[in-house]
Z-matrix of the N, CA and C atoms (Angstrom, degrees):
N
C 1 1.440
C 2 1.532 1 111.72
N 3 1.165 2 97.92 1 -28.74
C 4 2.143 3 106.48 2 -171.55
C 5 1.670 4 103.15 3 -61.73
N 6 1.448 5 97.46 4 -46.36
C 7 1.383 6 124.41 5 -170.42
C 8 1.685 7 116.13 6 -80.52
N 9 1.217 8 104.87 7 -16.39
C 10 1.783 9 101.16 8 156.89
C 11 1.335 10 115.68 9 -107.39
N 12 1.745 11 123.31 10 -7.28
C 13 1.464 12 109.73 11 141.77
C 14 1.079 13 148.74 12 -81.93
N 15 1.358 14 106.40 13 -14.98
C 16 1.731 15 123.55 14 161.09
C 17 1.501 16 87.30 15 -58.10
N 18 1.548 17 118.79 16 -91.86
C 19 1.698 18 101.01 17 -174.30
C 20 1.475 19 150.21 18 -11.69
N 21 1.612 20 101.13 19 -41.14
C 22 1.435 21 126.55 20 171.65
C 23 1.516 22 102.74 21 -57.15
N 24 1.603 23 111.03 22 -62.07
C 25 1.254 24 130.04 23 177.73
C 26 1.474 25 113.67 24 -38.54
N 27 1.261 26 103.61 25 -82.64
C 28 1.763 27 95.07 26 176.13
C 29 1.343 28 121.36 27 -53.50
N 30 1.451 29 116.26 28 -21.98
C 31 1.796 30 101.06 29 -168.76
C 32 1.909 31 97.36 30 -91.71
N 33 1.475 32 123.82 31 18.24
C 34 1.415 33 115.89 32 -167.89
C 35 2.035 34 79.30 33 -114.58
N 36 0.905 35 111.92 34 -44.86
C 37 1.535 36 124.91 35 177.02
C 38 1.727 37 96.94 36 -45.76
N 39 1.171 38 115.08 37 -62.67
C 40 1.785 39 107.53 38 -146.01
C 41 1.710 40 69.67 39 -89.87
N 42 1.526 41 168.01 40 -151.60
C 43 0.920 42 159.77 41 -168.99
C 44 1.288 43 115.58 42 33.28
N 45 1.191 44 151.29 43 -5.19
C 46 1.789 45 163.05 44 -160.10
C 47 1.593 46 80.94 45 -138.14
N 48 1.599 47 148.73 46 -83.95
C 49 0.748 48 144.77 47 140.67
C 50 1.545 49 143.61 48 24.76
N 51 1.184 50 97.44 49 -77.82
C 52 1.258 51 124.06 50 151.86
C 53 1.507 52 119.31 51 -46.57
N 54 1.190 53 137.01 52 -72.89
C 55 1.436 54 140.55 53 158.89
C 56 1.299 55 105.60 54 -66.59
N 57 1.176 56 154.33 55 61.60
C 58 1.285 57 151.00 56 179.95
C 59 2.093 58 77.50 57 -149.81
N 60 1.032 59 105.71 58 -75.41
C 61 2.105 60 106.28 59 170.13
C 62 1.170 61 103.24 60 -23.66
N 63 1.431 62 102.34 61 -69.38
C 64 1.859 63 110.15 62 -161.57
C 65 1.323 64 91.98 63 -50.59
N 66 1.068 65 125.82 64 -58.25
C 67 2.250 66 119.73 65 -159.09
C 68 1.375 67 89.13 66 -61.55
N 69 1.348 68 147.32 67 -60.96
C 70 1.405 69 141.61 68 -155.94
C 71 1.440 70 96.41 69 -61.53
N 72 1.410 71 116.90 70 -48.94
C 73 1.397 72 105.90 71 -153.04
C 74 1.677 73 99.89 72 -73.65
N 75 1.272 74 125.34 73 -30.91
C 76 1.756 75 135.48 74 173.84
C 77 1.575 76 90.73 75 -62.16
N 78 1.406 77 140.59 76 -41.30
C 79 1.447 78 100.28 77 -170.06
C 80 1.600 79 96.34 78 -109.51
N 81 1.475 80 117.63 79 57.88
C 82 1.225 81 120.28 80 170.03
C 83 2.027 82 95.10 81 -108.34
N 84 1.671 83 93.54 82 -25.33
C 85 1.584 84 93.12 83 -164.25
C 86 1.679 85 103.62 84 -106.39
N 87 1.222 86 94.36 85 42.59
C 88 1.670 87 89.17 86 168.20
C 89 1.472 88 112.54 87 -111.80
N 90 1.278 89 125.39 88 126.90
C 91 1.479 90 117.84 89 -155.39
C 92 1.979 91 120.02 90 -121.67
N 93 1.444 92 79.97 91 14.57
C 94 1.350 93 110.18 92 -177.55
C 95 1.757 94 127.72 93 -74.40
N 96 1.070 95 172.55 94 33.36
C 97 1.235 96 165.71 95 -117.39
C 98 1.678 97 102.55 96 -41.16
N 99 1.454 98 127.91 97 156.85
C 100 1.486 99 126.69 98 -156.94
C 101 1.364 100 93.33 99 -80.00
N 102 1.876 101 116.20 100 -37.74
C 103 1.798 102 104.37 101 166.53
C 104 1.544 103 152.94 102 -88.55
N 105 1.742 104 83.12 103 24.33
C 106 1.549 105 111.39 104 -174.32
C 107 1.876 106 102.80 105 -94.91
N 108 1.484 107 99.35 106 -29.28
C 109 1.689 108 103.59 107 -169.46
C 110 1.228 109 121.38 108 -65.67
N 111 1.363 110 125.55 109 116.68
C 112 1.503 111 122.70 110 164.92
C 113 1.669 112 118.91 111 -49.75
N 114 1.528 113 107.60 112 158.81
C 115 1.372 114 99.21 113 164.36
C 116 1.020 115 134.09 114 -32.56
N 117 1.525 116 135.44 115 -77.21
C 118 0.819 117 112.50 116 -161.77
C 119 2.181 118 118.05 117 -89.46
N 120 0.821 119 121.74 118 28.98
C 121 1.258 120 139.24 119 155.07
C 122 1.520 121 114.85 120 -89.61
N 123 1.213 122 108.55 121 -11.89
C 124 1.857 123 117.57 122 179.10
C 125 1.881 124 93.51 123 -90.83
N 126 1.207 125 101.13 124 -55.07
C 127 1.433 126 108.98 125 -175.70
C 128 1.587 127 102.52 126 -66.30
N 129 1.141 128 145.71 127 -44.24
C 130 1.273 129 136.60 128 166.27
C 131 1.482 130 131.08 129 -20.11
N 132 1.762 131 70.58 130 -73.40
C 133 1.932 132 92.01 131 164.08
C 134 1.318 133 128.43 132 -62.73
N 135 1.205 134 97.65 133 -22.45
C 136 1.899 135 91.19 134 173.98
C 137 1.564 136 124.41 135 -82.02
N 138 1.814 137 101.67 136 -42.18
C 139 1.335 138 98.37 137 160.93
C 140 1.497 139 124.89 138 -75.42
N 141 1.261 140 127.02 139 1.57
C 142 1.838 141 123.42 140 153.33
C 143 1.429 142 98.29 141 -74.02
N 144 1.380 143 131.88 142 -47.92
C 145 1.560 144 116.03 143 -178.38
C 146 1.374 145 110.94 144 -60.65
N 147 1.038 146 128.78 145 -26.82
C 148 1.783 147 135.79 146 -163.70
C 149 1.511 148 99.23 147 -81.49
N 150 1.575 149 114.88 148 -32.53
C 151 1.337 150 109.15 149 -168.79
C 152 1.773 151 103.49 150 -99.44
N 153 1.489 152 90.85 151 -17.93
C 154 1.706 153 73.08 152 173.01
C 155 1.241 154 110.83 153 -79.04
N 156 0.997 155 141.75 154 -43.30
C 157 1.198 156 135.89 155 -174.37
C 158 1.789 157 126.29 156 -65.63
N 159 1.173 158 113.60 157 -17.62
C 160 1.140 159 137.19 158 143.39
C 161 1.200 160 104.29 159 0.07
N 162 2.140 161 77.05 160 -109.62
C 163 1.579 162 111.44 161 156.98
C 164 1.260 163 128.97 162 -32.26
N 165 1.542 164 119.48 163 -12.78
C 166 1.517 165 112.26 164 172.82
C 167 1.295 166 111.29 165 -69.65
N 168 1.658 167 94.60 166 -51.65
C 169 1.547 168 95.12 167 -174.33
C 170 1.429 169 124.15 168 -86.23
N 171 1.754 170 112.94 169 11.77
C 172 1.003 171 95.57 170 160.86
C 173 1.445 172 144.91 171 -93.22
N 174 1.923 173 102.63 172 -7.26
C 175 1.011 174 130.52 173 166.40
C 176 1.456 175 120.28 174 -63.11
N 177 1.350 176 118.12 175 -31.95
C 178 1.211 177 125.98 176 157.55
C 179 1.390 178 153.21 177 -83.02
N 180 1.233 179 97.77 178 9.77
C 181 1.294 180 139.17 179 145.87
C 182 1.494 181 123.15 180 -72.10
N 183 1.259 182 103.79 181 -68.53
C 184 1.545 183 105.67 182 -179.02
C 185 1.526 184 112.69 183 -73.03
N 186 1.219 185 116.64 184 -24.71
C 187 1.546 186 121.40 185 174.64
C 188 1.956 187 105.47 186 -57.54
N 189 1.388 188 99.72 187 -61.30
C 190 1.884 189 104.98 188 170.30
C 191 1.466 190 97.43 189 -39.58
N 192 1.427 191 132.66 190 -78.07
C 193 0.940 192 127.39 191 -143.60
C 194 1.549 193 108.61 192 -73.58
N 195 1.592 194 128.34 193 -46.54
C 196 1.424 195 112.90 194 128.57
C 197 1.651 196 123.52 195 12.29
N 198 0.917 197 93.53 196 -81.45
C 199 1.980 198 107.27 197 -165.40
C 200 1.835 199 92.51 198 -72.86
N 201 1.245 200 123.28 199 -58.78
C 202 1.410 201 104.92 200 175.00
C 203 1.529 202 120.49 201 -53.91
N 204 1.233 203 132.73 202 -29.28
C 205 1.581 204 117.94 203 169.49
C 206 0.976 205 111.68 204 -52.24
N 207 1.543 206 109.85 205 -67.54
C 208 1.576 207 123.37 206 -176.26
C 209 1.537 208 121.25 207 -19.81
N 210 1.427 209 101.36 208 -45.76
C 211 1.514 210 101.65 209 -161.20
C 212 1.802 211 105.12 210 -84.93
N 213 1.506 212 92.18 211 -24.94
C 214 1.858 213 79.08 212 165.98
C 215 1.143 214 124.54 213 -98.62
């Protein structure tokens, strides 16, 4: 059981990860100034910030808990 949640663990990590790139690399290609953006391109961007950060913390979560298996 330890050993198919460690699994869970890393494959939610490299997948959190994974879309954590994709959002950076989408607000690498926005070419707009912040007072050029229409609504809903304002709202876009906010929910990619909302979700990255999410994912920030959800990686950091599972990373702790990560490091707490480990040690037992």
């Amino acid at each position: 059981m330890i050993n198919d949640l460690t699994a869970y663990i890393d494959r939610r990590i490299d997948e959190l990860s994974s879309y954590k790139e994709e959002t950076l690399e989408s607000f690498s290609s926005i070419t707009k100034t912040v007072d050029k953006l229409d609504i809903r391109e304002d709202k876009e961007i906010y929910e990619k910030k909302m979700l990255f950060y999410i994912a920030t913390g959800a990686m950091a979560e599972l990373m702790k808990l990560r490091k707490l298996m480990n040690e037992k």
